[in-house]
N, CA, C and O atoms as a GROMACS GRO file, in nm:
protein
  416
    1UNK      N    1  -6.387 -21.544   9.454
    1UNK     CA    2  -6.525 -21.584   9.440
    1UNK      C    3  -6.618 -21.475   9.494
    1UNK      O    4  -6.733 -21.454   9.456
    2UNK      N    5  -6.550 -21.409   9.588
    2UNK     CA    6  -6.683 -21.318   9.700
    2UNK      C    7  -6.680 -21.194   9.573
    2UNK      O    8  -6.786 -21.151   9.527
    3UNK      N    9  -6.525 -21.136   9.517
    3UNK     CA   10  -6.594 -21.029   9.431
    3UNK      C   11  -6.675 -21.061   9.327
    3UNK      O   12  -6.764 -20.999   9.269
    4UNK      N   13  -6.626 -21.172   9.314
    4UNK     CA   14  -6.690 -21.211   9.140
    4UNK      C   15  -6.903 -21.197   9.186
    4UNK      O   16  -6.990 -21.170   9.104
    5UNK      N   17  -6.922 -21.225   9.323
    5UNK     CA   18  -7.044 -21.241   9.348
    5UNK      C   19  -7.100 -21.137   9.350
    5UNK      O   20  -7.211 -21.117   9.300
    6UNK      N   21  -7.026 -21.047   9.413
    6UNK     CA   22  -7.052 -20.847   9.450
    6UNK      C   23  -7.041 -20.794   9.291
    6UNK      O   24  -7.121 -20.707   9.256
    7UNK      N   25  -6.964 -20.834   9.216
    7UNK     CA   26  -6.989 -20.764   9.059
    7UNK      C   27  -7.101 -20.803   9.000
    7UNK      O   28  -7.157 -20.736   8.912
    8UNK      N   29  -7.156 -20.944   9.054
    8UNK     CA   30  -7.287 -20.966   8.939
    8UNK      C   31  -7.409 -20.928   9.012
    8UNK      O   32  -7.524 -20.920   8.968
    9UNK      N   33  -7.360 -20.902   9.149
    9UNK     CA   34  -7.502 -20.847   9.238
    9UNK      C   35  -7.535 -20.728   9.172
    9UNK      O   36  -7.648 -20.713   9.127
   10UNK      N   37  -7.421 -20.618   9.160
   10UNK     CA   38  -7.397 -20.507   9.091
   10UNK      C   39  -7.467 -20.482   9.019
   10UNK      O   40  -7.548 -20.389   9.020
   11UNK      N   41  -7.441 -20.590   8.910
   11UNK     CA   42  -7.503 -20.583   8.768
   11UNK      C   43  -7.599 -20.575   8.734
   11UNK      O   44  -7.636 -20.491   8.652
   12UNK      N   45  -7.704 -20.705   8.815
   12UNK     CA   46  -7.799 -20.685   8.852
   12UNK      C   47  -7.901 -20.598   8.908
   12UNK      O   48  -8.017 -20.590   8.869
   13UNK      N   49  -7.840 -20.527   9.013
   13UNK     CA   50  -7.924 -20.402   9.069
   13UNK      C   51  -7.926 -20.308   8.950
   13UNK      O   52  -8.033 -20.262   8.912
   14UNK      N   53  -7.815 -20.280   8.891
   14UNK     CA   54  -7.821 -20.188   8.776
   14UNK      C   55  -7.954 -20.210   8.646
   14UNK      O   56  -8.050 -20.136   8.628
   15UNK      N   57  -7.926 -20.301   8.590
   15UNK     CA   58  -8.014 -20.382   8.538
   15UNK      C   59  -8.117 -20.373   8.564
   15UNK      O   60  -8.189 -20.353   8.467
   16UNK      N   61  -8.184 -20.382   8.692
   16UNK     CA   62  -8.300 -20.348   8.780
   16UNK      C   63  -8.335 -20.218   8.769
   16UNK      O   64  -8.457 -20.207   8.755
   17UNK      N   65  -8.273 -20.107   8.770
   17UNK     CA   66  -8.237 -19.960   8.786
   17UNK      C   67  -8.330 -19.913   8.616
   17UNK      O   68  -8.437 -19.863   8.580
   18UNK      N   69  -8.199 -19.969   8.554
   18UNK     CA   70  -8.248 -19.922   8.406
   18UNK      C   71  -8.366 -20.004   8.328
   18UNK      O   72  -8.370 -19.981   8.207
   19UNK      N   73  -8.442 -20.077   8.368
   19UNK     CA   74  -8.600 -20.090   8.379
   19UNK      C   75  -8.658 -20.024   8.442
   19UNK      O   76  -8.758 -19.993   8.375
   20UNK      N   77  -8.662 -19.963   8.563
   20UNK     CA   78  -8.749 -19.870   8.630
   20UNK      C   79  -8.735 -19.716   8.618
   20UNK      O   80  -8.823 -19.635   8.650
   21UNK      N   81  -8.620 -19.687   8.569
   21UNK     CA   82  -8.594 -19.533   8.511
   21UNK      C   83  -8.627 -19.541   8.357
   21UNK      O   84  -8.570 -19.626   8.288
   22UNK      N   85  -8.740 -19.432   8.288
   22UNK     CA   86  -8.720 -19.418   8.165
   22UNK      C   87  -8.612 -19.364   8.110
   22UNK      O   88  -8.525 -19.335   8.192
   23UNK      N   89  -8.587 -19.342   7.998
   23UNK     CA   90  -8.477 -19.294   7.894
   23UNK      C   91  -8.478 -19.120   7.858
   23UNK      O   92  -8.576 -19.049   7.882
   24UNK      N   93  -8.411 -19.093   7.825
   24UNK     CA   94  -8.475 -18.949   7.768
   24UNK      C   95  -8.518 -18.937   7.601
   24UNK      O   96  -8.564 -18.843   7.535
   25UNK      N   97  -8.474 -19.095   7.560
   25UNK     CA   98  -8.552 -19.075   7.394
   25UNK      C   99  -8.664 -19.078   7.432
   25UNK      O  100  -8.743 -18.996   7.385
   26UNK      N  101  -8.722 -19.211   7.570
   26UNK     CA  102  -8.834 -19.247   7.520
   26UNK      C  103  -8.952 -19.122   7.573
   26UNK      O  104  -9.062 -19.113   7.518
   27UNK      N  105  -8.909 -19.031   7.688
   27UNK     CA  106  -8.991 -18.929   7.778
   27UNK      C  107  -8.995 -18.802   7.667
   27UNK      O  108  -9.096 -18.731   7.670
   28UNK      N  109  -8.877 -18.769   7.556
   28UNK     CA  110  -8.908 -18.688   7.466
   28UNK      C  111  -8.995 -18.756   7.310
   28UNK      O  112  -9.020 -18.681   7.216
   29UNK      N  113  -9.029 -18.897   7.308
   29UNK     CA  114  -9.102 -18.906   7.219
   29UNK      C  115  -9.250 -18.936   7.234
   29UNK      O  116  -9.324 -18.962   7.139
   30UNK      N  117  -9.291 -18.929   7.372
   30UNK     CA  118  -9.450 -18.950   7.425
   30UNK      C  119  -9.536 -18.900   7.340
   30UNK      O  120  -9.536 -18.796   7.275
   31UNK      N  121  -9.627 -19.006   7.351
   31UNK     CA  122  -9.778 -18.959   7.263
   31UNK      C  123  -9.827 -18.866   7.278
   31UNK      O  124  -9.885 -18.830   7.175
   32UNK      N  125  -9.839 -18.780   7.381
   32UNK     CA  126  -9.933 -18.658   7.416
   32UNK      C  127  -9.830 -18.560   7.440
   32UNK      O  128  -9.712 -18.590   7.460
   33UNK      N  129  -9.884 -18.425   7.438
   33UNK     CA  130  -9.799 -18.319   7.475
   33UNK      C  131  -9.816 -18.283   7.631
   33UNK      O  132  -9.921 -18.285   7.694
   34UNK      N  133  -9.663 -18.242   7.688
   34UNK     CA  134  -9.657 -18.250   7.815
   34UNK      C  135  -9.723 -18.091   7.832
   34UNK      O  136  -9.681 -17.996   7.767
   35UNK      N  137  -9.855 -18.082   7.953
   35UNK     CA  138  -9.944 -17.979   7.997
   35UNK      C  139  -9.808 -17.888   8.058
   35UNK      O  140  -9.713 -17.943   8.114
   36UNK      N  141  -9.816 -17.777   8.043
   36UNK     CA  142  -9.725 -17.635   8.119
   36UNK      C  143  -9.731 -17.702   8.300
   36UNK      O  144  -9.837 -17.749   8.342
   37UNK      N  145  -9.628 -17.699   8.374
   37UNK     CA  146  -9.681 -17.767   8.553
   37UNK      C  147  -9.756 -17.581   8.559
   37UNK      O  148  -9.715 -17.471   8.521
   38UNK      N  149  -9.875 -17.629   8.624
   38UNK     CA  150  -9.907 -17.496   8.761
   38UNK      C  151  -9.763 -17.411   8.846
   38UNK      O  152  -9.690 -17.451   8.936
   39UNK      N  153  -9.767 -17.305   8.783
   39UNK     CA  154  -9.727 -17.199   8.906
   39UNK      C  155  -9.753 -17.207   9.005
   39UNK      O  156  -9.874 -17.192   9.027
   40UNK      N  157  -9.678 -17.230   9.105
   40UNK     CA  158  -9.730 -17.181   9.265
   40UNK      C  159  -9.620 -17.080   9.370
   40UNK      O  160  -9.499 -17.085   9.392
   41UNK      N  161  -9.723 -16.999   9.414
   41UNK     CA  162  -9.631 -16.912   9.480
   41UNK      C  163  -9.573 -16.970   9.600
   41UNK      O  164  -9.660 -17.032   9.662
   42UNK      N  165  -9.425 -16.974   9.673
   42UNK     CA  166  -9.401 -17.032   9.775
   42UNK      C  167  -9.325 -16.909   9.865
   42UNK      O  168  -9.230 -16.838   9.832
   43UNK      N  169  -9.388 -16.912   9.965
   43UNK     CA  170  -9.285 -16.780  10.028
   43UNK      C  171  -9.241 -16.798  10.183
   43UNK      O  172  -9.336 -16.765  10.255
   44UNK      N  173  -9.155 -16.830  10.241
   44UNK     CA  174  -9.063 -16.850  10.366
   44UNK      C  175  -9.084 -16.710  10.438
   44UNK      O  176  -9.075 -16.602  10.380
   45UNK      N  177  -9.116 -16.728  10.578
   45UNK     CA  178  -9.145 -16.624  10.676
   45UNK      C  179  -9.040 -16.667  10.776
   45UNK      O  180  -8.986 -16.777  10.766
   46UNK      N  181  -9.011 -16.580  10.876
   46UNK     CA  182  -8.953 -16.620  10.994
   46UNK      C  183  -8.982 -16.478  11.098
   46UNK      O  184  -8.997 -16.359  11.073
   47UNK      N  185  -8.981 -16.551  11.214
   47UNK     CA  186  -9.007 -16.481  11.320
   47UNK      C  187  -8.893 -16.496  11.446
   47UNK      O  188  -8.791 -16.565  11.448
   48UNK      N  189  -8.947 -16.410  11.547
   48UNK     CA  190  -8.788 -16.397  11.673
   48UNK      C  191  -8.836 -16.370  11.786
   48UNK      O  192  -8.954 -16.338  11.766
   49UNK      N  193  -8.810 -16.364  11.912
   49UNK     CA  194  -8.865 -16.324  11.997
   49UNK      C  195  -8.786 -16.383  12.130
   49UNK      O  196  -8.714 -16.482  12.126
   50UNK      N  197  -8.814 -16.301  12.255
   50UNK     CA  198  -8.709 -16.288  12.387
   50UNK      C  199  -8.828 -16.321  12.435
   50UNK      O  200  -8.934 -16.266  12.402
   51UNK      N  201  -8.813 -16.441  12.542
   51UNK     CA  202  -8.923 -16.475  12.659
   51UNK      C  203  -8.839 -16.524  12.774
   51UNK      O  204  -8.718 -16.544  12.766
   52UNK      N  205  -8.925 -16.547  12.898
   52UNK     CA  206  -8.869 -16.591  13.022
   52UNK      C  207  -8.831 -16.741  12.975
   52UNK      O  208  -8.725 -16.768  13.032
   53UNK      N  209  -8.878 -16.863  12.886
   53UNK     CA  210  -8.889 -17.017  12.921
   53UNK      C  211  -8.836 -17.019  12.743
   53UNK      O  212  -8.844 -16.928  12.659
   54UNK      N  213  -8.794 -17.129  12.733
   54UNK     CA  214  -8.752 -17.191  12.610
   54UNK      C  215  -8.866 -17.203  12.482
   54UNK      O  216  -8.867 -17.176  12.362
   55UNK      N  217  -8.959 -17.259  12.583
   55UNK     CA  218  -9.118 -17.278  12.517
   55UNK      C  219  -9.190 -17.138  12.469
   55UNK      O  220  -9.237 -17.123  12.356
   56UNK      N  221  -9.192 -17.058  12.552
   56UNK     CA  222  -9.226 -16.929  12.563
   56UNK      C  223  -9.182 -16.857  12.442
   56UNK      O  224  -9.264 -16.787  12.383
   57UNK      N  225  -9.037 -16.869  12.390
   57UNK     CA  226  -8.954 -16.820  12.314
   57UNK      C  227  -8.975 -16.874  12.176
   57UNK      O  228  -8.962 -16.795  12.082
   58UNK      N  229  -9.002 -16.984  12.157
   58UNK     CA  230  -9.009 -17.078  12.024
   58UNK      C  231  -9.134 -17.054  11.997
   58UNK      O  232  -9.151 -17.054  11.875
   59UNK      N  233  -9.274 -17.024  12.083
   59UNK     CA  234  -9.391 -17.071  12.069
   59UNK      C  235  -9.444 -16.856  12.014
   59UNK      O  236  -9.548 -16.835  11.951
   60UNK      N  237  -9.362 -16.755  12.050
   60UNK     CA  238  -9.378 -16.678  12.012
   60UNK      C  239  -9.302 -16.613  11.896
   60UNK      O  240  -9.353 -16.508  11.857
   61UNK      N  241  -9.204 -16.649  11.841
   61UNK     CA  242  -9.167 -16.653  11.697
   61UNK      C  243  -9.242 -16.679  11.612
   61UNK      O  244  -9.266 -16.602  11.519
   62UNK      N  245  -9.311 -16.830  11.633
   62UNK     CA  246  -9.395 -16.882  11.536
   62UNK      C  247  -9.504 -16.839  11.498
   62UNK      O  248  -9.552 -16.859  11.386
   63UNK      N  249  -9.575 -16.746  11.627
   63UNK     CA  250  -9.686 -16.620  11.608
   63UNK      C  251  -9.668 -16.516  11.536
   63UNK      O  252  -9.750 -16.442  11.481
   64UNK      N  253  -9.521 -16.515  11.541
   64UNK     CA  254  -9.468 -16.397  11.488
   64UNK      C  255  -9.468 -16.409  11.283
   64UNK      O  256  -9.517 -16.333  11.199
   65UNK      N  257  -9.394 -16.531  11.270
   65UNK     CA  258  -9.365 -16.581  11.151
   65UNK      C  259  -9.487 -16.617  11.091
   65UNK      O  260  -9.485 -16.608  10.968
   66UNK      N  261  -9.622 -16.664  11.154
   66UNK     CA  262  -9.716 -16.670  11.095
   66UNK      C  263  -9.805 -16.562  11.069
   66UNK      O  264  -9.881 -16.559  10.972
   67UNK      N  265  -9.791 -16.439  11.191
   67UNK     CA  266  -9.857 -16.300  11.117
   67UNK      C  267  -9.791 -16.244  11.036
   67UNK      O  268  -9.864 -16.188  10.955
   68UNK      N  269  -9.671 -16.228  11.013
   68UNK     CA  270  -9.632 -16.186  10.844
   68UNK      C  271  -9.692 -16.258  10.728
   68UNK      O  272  -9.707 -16.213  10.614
   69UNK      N  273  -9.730 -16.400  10.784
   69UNK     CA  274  -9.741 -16.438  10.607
   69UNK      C  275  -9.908 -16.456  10.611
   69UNK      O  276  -9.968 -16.516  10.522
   70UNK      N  277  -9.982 -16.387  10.743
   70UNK     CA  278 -10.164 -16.356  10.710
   70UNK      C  279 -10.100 -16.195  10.656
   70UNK      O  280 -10.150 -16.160  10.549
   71UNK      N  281 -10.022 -16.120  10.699
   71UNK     CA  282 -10.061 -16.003  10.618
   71UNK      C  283 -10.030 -15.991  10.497
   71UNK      O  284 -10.049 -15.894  10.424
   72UNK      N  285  -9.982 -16.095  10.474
   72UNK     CA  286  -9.893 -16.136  10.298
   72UNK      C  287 -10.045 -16.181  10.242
   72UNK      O  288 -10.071 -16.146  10.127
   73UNK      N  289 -10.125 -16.241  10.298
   73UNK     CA  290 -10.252 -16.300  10.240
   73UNK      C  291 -10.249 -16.447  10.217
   73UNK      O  292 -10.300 -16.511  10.125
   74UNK      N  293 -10.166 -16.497  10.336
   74UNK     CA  294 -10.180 -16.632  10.318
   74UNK      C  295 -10.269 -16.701  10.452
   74UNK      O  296 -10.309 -16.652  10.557
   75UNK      N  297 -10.280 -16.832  10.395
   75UNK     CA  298 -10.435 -16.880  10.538
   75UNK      C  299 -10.338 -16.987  10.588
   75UNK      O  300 -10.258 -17.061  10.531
   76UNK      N  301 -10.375 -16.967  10.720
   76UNK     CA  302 -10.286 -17.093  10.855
   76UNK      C  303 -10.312 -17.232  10.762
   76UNK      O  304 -10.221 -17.310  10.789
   77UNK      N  305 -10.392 -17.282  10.676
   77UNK     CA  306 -10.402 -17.391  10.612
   77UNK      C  307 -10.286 -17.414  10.522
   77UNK      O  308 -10.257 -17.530  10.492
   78UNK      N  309 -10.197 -17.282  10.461
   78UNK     CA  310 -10.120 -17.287  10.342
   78UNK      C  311  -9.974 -17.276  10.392
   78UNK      O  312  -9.868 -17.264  10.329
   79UNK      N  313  -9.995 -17.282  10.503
   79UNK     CA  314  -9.839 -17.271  10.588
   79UNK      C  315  -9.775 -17.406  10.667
   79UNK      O  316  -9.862 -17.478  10.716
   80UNK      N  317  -9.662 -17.443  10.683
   80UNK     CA  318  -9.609 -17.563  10.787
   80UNK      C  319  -9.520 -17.504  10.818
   80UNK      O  320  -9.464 -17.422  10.747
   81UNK      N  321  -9.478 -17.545  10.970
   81UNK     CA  322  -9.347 -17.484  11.012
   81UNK      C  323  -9.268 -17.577  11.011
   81UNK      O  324  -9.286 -17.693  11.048
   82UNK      N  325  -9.128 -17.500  10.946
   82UNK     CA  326  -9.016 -17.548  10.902
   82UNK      C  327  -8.893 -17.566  11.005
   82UNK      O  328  -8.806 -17.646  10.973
   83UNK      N  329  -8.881 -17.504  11.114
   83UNK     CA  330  -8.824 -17.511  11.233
   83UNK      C  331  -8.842 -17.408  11.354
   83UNK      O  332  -8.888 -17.295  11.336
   84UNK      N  333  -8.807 -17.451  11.467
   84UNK     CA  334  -8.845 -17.405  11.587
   84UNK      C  335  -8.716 -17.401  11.679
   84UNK      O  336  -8.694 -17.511  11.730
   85UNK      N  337  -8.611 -17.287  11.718
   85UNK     CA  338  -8.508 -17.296  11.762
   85UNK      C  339  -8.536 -17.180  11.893
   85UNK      O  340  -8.610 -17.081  11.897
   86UNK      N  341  -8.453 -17.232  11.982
   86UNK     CA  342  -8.463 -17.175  12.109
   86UNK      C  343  -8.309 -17.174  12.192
   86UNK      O  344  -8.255 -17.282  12.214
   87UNK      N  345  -8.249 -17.052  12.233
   87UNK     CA  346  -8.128 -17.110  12.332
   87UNK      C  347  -8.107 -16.970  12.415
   87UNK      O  348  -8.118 -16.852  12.379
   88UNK      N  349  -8.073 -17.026  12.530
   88UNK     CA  350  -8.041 -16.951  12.640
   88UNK      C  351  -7.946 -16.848  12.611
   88UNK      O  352  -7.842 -16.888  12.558
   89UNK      N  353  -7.960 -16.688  12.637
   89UNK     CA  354  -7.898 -16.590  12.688
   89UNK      C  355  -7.873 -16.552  12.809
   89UNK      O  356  -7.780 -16.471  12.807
   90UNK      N  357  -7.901 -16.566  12.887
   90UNK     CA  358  -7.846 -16.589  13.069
   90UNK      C  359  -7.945 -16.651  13.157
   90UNK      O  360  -7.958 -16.773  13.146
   91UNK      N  361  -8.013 -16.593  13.237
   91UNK     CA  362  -8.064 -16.674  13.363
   91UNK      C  363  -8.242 -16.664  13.380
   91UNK      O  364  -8.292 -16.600  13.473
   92UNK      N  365  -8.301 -16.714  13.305
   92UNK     CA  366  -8.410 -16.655  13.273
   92UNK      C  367  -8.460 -16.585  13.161
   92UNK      O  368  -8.554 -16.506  13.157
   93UNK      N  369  -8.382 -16.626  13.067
   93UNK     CA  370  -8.358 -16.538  12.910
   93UNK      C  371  -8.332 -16.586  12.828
   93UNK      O  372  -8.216 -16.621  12.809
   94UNK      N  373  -8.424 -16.609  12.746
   94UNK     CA  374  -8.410 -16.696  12.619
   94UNK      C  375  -8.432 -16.643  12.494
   94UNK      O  376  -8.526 -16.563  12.501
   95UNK      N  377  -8.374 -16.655  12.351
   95UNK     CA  378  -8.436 -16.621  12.240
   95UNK      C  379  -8.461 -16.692  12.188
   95UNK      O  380  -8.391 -16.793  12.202
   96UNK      N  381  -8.608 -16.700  12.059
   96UNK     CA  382  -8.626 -16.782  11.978
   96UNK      C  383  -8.650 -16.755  11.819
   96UNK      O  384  -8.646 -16.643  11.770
   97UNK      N  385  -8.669 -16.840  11.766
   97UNK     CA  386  -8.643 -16.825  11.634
   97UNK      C  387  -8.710 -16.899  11.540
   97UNK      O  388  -8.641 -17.000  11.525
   98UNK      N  389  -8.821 -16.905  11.458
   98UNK     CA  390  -8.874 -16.969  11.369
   98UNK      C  391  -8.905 -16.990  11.242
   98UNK      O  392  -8.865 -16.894  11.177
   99UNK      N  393  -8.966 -17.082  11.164
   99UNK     CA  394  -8.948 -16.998  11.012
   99UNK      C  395  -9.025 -17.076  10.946
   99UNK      O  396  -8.962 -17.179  10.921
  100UNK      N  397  -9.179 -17.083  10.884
  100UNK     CA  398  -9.296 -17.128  10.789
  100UNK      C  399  -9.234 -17.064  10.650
  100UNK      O  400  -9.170 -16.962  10.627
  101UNK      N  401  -9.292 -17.196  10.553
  101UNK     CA  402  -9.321 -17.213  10.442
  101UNK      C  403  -9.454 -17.180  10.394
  101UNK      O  404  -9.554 -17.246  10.423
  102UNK      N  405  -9.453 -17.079  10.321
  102UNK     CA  406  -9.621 -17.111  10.289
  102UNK      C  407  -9.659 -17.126  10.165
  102UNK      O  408  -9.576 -17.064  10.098
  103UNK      N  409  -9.768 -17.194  10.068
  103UNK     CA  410  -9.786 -17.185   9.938
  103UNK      C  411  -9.888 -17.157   9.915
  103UNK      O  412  -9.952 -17.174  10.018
  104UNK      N  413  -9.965 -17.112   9.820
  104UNK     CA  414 -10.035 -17.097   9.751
  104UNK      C  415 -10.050 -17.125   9.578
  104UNK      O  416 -10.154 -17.094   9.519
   0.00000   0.00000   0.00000
């Protein structure tokens, strides 16, 4: 009884599925012609850097990774940072490591 219940739950969700996904007859026979998408340029920076503190280390990469991509000609508005990594080299010595996305 319990599978017979799990196969028609199944069925159901499926069922559910293929109402909410179109087809590919019906997306290649649309009324209007599909517009070209916009180009956009996307370009990945990363930066590095040795400081005394963990913070120190992560927080100057990201200075770093973000002045490559102003001299690329991109604006602090067109960028997010994508990660922020930091780890100890001995006693007071840390490197870090970062890396923005930017688009235009």
């Amino acid at each position: 009884m319990t599978s017979r219940f799990h196969r028609v739950r199944a069925a159901v969700a499926l069922a559910g599925l293929a109402v909410l996904v179109p087809t590919a007859a019906h997306a290649a026979t649309g009324s209007a012609a599909v517009a070209p998408a916009a180009v956009q340029e996307r370009q990945v920076f990363t930066g590095w850097a040795y400081e005394n503190s963990p913070k120190e280390a992560k927080r100057e990469a990201e200075q770093m990774a973000r002045r490559h991509a102003l001299i690329s000609g991109f604006t602090p508005e067109q960028c997010v940072l994508l990660y922020a990594y930091s780890s100890r080299l001995g006693p007071g010595y840390y490197s870090g490591d970062a890396g923005i996305a930017c688009t235009r």
